[in-house]
C-alpha positions as CSV (number, residue, x, y, z in Angstrom):
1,X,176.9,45.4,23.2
2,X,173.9,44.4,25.0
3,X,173.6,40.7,26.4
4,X,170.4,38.7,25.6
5,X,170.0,36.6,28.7
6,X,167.3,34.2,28.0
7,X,167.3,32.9,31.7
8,X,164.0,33.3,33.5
9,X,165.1,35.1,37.0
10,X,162.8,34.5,39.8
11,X,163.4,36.4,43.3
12,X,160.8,37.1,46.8
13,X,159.9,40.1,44.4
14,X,159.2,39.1,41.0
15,X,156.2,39.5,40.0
16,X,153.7,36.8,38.4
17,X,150.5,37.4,36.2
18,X,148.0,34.7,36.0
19,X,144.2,34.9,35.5
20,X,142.0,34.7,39.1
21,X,140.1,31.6,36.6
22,X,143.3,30.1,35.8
23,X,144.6,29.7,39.7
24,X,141.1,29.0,40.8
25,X,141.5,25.6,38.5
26,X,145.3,25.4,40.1
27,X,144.1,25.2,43.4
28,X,141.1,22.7,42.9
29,X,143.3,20.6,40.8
30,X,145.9,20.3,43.5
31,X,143.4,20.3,46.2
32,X,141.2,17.1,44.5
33,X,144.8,15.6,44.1
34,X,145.5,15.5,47.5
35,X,142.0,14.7,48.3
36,X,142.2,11.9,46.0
37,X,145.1,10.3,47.0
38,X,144.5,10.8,51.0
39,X,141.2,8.2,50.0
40,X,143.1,6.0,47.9
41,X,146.0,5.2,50.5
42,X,143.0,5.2,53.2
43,X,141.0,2.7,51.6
44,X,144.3,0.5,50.5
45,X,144.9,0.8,54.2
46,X,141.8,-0.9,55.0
47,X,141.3,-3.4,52.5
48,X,144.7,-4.7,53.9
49,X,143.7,-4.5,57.3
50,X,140.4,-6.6,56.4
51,X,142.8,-9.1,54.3
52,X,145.4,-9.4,57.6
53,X,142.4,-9.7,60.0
54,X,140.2,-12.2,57.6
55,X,143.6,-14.1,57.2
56,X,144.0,-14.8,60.7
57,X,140.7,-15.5,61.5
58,X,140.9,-18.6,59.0
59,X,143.9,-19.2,60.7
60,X,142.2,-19.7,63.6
61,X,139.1,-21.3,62.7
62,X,141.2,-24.2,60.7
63,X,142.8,-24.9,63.9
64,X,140.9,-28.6,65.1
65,X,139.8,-27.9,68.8
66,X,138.9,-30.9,70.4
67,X,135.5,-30.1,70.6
68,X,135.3,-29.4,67.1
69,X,136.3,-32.8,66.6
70,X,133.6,-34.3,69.0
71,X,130.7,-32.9,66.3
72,X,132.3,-34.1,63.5
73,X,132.2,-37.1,65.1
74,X,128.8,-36.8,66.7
75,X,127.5,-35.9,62.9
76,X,128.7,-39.3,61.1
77,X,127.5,-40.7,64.2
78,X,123.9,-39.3,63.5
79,X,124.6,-39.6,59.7
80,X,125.2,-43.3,60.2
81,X,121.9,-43.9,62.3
82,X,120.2,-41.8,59.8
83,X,121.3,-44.5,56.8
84,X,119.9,-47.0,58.9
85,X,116.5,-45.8,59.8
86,X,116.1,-44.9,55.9
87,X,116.8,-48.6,54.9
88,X,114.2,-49.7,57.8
89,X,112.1,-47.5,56.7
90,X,112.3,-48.5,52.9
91,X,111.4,-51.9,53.8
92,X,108.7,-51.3,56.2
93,X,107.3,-49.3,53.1
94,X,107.7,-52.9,51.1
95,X,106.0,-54.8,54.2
96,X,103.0,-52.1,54.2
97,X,102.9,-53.0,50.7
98,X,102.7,-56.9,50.7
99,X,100.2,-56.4,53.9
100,X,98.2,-54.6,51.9
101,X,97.8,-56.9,49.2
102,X,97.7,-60.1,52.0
103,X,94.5,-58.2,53.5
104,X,93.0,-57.8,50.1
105,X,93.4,-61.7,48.9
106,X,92.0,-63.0,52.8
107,X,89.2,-60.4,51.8
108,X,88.3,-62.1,48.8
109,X,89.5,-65.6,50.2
110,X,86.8,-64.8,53.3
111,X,84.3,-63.8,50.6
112,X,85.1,-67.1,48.6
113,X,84.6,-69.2,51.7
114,X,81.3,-67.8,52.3
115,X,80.0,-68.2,49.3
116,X,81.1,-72.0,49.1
117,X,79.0,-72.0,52.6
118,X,76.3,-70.8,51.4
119,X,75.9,-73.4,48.6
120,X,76.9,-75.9,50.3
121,X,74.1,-75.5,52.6
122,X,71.8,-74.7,49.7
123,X,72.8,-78.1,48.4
124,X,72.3,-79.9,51.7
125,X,68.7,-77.9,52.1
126,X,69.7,-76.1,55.0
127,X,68.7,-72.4,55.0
């Protein structure tokens, strides 16, 4: 009786057939896998490097140093003076305003009083 043994046997000396094309696609598949994932963990490595290092750095900068606090309080300061000198100036606005107008009725009032001068001394025959 012969004995069918279906089991695949594979030894330093068995032999293997494959196409030169076939293992040429082996080897660039495997070597663009590697490739591939030697990038991916690389830039994962650096994206949390940049995430660890931004993270502190907001750490640090939300840390209130004295001086820090000094502008702040030297910028409501100057935001203060600022509202002030706005509402001066909005009313020296109105003033330039109402001046205006002042020196254009003492125009007309000078004007006026002339004019009554003049008849007057029409009526009186003064020339």
């Amino acid at each position: 009786m012969k004995k069918n043994d279906e089991t695949i046997k594979v030894s330093s000396e068995s032999k293997l057939q494959l196409p030169l094309a076939n293992l040429i696609a082996i080897i660039i598949f495997i070597s663009g896998a590697v490739f591939s994932y030697a990038n991916l963990t690389g830039r994962i490595t650096a994206l949390e490097t940049s995430d660890q290092l931004m993270s502190s750095d907001l750490l640090k900068k939300a840390d209130q140093t004295p001086k820090n606090l000094e502008i702040f309080m030297l910028i409501e300061s100057n935001a203060e003076t600022l509202e002030k000198h706005q509402e001066l100036l909005d009313k020296n606005i109105h003033t330039q305003v109402m001046l205006e107008h002042l020196e254009n009725q003492l125009s007309k009032a000078l004007k006026d009083i002339e004019d009554l001068k003049n008849k007057t001394r029409h009526l009186n025959g003064v020339n």
